[in-house]
C-alpha positions in Angstrom: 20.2 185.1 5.8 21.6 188.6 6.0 22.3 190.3 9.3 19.0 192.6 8.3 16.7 189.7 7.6 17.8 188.2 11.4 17.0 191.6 13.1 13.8 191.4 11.5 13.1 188.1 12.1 14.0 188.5 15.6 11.2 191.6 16.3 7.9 190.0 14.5 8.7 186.7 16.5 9.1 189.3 19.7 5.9 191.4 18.8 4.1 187.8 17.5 4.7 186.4 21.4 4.3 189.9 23.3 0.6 190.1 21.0 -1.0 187.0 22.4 -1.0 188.7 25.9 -3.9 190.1 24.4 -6.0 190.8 27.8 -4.4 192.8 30.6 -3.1 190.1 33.6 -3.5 187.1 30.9 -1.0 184.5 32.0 0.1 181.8 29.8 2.7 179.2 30.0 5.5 178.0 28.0 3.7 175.1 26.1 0.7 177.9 25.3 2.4 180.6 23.7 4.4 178.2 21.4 1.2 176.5 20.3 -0.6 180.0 20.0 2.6 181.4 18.0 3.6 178.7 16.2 7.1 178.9 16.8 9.8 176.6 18.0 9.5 175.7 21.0 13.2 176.9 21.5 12.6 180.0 20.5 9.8 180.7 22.3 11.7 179.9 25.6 15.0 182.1 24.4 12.8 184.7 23.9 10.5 184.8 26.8 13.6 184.8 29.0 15.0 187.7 27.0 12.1 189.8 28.0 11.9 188.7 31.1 15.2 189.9 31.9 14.6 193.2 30.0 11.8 193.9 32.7 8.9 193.4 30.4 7.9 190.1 31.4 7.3 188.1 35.0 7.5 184.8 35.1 5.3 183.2 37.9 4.4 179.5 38.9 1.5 179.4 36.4 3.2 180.9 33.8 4.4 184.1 32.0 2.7 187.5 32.4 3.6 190.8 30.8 4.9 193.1 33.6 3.2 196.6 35.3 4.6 199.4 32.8 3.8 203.0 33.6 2.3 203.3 30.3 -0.4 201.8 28.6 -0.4 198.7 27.6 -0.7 199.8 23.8 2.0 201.7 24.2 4.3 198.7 25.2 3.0 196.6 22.6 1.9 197.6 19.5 4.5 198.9 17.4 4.3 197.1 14.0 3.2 200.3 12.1 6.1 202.1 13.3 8.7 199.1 12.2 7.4 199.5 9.4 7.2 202.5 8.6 10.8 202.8 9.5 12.5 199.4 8.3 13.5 200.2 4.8 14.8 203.8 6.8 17.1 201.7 8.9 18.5 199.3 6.5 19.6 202.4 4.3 21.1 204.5 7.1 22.9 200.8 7.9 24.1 200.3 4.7 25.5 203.9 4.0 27.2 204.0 7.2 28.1 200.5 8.7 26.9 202.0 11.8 24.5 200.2 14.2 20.8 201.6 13.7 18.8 201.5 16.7 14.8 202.3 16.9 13.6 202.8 20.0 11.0 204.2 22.5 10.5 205.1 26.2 9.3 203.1 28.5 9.3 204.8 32.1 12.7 206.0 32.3 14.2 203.8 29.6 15.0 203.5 25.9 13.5 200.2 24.7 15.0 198.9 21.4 12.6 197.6 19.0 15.1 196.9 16.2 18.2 197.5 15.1 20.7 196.3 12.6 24.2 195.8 13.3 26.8 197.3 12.2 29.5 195.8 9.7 32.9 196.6 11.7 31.8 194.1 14.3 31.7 196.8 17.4 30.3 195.7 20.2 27.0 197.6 20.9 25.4 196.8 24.3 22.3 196.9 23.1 19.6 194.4 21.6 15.9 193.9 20.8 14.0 194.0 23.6 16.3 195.0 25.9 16.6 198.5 27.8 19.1 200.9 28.6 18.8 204.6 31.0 17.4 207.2 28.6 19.5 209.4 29.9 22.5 207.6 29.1 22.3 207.8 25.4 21.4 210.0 22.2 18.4 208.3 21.5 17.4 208.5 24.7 17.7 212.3 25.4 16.5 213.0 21.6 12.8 211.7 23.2 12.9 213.0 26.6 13.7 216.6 25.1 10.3 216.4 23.4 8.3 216.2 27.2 7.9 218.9 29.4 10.0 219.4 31.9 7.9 218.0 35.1 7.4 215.5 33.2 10.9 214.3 32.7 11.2 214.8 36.5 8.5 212.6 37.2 10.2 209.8 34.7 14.3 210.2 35.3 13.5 210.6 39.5 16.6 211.7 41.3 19.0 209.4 40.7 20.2 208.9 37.6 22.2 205.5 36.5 26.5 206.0 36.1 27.4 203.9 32.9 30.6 205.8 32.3 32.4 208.7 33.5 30.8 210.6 30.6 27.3 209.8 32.2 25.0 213.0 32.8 23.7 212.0 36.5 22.1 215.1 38.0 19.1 216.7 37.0 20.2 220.3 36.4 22.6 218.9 33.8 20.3 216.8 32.3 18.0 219.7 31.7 20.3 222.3 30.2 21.2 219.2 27.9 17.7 218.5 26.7 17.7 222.3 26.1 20.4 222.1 23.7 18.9 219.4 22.3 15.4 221.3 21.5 17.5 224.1 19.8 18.9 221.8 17.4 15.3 220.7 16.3 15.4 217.3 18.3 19.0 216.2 17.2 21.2 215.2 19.8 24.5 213.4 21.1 26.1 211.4 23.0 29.7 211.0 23.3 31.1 208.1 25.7 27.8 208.2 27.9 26.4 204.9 27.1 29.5 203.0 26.8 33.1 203.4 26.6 34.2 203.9 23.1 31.3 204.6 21.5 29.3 207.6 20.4 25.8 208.1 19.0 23.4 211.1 16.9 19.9 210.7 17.4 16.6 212.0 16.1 12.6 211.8 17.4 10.0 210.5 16.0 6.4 211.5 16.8 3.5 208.8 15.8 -0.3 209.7 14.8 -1.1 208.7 18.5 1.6 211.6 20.0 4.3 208.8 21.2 7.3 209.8 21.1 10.2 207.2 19.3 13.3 207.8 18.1 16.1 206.9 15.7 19.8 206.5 16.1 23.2 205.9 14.5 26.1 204.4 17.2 29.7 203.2 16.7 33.4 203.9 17.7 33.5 207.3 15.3 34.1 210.5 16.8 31.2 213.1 17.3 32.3 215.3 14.9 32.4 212.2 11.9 28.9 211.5 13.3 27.8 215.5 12.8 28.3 214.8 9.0 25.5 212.2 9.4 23.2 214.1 11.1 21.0 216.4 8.7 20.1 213.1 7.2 19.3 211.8 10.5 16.9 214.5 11.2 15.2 214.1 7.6 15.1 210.4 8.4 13.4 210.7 11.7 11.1 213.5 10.0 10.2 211.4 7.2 9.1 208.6 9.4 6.5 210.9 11.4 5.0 212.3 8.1 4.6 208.0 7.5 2.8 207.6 10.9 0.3 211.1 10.6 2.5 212.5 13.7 2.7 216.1 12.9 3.7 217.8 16.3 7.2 218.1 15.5 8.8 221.4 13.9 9.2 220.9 10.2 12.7 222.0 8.7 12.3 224.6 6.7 11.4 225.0 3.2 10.4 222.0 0.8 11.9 218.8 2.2 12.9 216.2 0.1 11.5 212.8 -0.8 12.3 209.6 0.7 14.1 208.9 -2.6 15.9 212.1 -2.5 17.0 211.7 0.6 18.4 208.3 1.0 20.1 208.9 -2.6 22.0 212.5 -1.0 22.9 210.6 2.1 24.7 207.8 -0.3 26.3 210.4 -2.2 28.0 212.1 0.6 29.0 209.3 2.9 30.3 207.4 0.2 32.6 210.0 -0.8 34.4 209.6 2.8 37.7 207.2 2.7 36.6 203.5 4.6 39.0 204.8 7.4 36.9 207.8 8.2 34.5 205.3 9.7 36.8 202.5 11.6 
């Protein structure tokens, strides 16, 4: 099984368990999610603790329950059109670049990662399925909160903002002239060490038919400016994605765009002309 397959694999059995919490304060232990799933009985515990520990699940003496979110339940859960909308997306940008692809959306005042496929170097990415990092910490992050007002980010970020790295934005002024940049590219943004050491990130948003906001990212040890190279494709990518899903509040780019084929065969063209090295 390739390393795609796996990542795959990995979010329909986290969106199979997270969908039969199908009523809001339904509680259900371990034994009744792996009979209403069907899956090992392993598996189901691996991942139930994975999500607990992400802050989307509470585990309580008569079982598992999803956890309060400040947005609707919905929201939280149902994402299948929008993995797949973007899988094939993903797997191209992973296999053009050997970068780690990351889809993600907010929830509260973090990114959560609902897929993404590894990269081939074998740099360690702090990130996985499920799991949650500051939005304000990353690319992909800061690519979604620049599509809300500004109160509104207020209301989500609050006043302190999480240190990962000396790099870290952590005041509010500085996050806000940052998001500004970030609308004048069209959505694109960066991040450069904020996350974690070593590591840099471009990111693009995606808006669905329902007016969430997602996003889409590329992250490894390559400098910004290799990243920059990367990033007109990102955009189209992330663009592409929304026309899928009916979300039509973001700013086209100008003139005709291209087709998904077009696209992913001008990205190929160009990052394949750059030497192995330009990526490691």
């Amino acid at each position: 099984m390739s390393a795609g397959d796996v990542a795959t694999s990995m979010v329909a059995r986290v969106a199979l368990i997270m969908n039969v919490f199908d009523e809001p304060g339904r509680r259900l232990r371990l034994d009744q999610v792996v009979s209403r799933t069907g899956l090992p009985r392993s598996s189901v515990h691996r991942i139930l603790r994975q999500l607990e520990s992400a802050g989307l699940f509470q585990r309580r003496p008569d079982g598992y329950c999803l956890a309060a979110s400040p947005l609707p339940r919905t929201q939280m859960v149902d994402h299948s059109q929008l993995r797949g909308a973007a899988s094939r997306t993903l797997e191209r940008l992973h296999a053009d670049t050997g970068l780690v692809v990351h889809l993600g959306v907010l929830l509260g005042k973090d990114v959560v990662y609902l897929d993404k496929v590894a990269g081939r170097s074998g740099v360690l990415v702090p990130t996985r399925v499920a799991g949650h990092t500051p939005a304000h910490a990353s690319a992909l992050g800061k690519a979604m909160l620049a599509q809300l007002p500004a109160e509104e980010v207020d209301a989500v970020i609050g006043e302190r903002l999480e240190k990962r790295t000396p790099a870290t934005i952590t005041n509010l002024a500085t996050l806000h002239r940052e998001l500004a940049r970030i609308r004048s590219r069209h959505g694109l943004a960066y991040d450069t060490e904020e996350l974690a050491i070593g590591l840099c990130s471009v990111a693009a948003p995606i808006r669905t038919s329902d007016g969430e906001v997602a996003g889409l990212s590329l992250t490894g040890a390559v400098p910004t400016h290799r990243l920059q190279r990367t990033a007109p494709f990102v955009l189209r990518a992330a663009r592409r994605i929304s026309q899928q899903l009916g979300g039509t509040d973001l700013e086209a780019v100008a003139g005709p765009q291209p087709t998904a084929t077009d696209t992913d065969s001008m990205l190929s063209r160009v990052l394949r002309t750059l030497t192995s090295d330009a990526w490691v």
